[in-house]
C-alpha positions in Angstrom: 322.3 -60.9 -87.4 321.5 -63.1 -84.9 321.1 -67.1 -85.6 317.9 -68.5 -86.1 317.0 -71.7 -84.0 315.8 -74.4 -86.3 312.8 -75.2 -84.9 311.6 -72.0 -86.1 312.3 -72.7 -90.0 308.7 -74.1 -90.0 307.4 -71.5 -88.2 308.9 -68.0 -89.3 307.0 -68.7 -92.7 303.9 -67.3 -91.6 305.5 -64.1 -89.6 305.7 -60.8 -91.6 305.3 -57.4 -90.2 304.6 -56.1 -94.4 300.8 -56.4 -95.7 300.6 -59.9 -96.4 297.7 -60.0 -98.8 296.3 -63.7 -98.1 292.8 -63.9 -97.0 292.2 -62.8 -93.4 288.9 -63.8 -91.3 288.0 -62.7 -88.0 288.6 -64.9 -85.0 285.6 -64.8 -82.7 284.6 -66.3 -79.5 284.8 -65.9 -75.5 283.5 -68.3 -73.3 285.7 -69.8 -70.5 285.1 -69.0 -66.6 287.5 -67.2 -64.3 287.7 -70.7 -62.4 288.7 -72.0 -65.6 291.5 -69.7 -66.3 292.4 -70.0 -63.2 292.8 -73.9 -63.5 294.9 -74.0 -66.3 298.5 -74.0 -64.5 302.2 -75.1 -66.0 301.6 -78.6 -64.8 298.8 -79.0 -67.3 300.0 -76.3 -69.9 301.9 -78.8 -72.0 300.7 -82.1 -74.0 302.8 -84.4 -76.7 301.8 -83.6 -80.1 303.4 -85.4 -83.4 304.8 -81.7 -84.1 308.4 -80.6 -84.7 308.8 -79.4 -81.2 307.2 -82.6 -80.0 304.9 -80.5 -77.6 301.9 -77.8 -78.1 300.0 -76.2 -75.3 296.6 -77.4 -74.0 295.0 -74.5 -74.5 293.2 -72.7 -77.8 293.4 -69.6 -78.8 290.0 -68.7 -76.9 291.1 -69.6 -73.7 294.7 -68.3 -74.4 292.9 -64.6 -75.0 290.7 -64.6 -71.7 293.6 -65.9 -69.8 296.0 -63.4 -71.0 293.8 -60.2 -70.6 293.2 -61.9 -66.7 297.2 -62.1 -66.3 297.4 -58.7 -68.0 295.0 -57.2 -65.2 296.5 -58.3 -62.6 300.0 -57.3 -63.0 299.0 -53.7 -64.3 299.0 -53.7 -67.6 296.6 -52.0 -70.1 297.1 -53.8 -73.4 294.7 -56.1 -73.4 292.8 -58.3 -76.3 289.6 -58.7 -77.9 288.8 -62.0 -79.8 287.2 -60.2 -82.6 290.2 -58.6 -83.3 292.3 -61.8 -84.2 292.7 -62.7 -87.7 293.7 -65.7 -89.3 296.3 -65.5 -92.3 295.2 -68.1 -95.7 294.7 -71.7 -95.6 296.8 -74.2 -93.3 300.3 -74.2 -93.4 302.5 -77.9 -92.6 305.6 -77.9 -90.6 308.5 -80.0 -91.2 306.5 -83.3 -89.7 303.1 -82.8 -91.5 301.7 -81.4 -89.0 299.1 -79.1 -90.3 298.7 -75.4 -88.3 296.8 -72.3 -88.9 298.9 -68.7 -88.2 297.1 -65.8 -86.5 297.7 -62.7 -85.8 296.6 -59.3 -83.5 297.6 -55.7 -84.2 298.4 -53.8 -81.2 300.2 -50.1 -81.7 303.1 -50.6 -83.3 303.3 -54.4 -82.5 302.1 -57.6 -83.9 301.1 -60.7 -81.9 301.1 -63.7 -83.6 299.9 -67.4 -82.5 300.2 -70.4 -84.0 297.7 -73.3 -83.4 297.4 -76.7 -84.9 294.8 -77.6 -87.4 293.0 -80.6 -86.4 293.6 -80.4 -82.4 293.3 -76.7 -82.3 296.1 -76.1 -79.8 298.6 -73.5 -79.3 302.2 -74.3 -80.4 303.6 -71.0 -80.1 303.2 -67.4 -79.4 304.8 -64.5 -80.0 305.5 -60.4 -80.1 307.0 -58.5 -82.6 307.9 -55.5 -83.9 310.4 -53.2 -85.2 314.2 -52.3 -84.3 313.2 -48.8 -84.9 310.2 -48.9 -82.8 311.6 -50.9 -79.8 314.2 -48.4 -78.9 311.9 -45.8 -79.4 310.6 -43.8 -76.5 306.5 -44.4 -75.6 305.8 -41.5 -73.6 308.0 -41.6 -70.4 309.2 -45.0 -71.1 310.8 -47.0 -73.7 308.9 -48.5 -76.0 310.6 -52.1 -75.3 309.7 -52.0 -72.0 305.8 -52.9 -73.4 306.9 -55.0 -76.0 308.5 -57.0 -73.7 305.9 -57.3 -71.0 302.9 -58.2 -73.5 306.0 -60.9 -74.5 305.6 -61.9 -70.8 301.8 -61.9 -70.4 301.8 -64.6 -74.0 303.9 -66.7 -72.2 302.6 -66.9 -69.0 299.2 -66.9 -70.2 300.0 -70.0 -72.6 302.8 -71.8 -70.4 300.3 -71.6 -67.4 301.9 -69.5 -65.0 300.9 -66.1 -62.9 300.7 -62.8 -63.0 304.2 -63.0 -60.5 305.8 -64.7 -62.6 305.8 -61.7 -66.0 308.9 -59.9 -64.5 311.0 -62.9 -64.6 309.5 -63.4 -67.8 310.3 -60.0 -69.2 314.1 -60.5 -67.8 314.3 -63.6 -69.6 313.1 -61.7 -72.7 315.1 -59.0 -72.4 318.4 -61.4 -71.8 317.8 -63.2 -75.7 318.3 -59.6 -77.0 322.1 -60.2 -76.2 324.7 -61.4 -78.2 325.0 -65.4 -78.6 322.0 -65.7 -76.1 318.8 -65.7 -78.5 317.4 -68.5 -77.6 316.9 -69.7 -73.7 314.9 -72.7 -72.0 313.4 -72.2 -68.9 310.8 -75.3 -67.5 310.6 -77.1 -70.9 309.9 -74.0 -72.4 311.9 -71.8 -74.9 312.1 -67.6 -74.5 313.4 -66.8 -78.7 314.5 -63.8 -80.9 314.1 -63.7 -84.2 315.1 -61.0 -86.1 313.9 -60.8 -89.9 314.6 -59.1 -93.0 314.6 -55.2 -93.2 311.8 -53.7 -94.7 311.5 -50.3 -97.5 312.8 -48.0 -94.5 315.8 -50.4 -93.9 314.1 -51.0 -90.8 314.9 -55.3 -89.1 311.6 -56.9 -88.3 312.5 -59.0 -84.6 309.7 -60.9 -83.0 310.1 -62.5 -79.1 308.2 -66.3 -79.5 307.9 -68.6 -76.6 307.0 -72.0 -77.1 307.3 -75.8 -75.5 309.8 -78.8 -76.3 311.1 -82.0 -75.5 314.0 -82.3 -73.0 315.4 -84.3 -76.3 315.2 -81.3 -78.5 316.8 -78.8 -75.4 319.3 -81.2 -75.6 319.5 -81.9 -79.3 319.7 -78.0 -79.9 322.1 -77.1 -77.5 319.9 -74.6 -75.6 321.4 -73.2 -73.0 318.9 -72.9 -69.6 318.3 -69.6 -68.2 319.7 -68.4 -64.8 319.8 -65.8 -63.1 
């Protein structure tokens, strides 16, 4: 089992692939241009917040759908979102700093995405994919079913971080690389690519969810995350 970066302590106690059974309500919206999405790069993804990664995105979870789907179309992919379909799990949850956040999350086929967005400001601090064990080595068709976990893994994060559709194959690589041993946890460009894996479920089947979110250069350092490279 791998080790679980402490940033995500907070975090992982709103992520559960079982039915959770706390109210849910429907997420809706969609409003933003194209020449707003298109705006939105990594120079002005990232803002301080009193959080325990000491960053969150500029960005809500509106913005973050339309600017996904928009990355997702133009790298050729077909999983794309619909704001209705978001739902928000119970009342506000506090991380270790007090900061308050709401926990949201998206079925897709066999895969759960999950964002997590600050209660007063109303601004990403995280996103994330997850699924199975079972399911992610799984063939989808032709192809393996990781292969689409990771690259909606890759859209989230460049969608969020404000990058490009050219940048979701380095993205998926950098993914893919936290799957192996002693490597779960990367920073690229302030950012950190992380694997969780959680608890197995009835079918003794590990629950493992790929989150990317921002951080101080303090907290790189203070963690001891190593930087990817190719």
């Amino acid at each position: 089992m791998k080790k679980i970066v402490p940033l995500l302590l907070a975090f992982m106690l709103a992520f559960s692939f079982a039915a959770c059974g706390e109210k849910k309500t429907v997420v809706k919206g969609g409003t933003a241009s194209l020449d707003e999405i298109l705006a939105y790069t990594k120079d002005k993804a990232q803002e301080d917040s009193t959080n325990v990664n000491g960053k969150r995105y500029n960005l809500d979870i509106e913005k973050f759908t339309e600017r996904y789907n928009e990355i997702m179309f133009r790298s050729g992919g077909e999983d794309y979102l619909n704001m209705e379909n978001w739902k928000r799990l119970g009342e506000t949850k506090t991380d270790a700093n007090g900061v308050e956040y709401y926990c949201y999350y998206y079925d897709i086929d066999k895969a759960e995405l999950t964002v997590s967005v600050e209660a007063r400001s109303h601004k990403i601090m995280n996103v994330g994919c997850g699924t199975t064990m079972s399911r992610y080595v799984s063939i989808d068709g032709e192809h393996q079913y990781s292969e689409r976990i990771l690259n909606m893994s890759a859209v989230m994060a460049a969608a969020v971080g404000g990058y490009t559709s050219d940048d979701v194959e380095l993205f998926k690589k950098i993914f893919n690389e936290t799957t192996f041993e002693n490597k779960n946890s990367l920073a690229y460009e302030k950012n950190i690519f992380n694997l969780t894996t959680g608890k197995k479920n009835e079918n003794n089947d590990s629950a493992m969810l790929f989150r990317y979110f921002p951080v101080t250069d303090e907290h790189i350092a203070e963690w001891n995350i190593p930087t990817y490279s190719e």
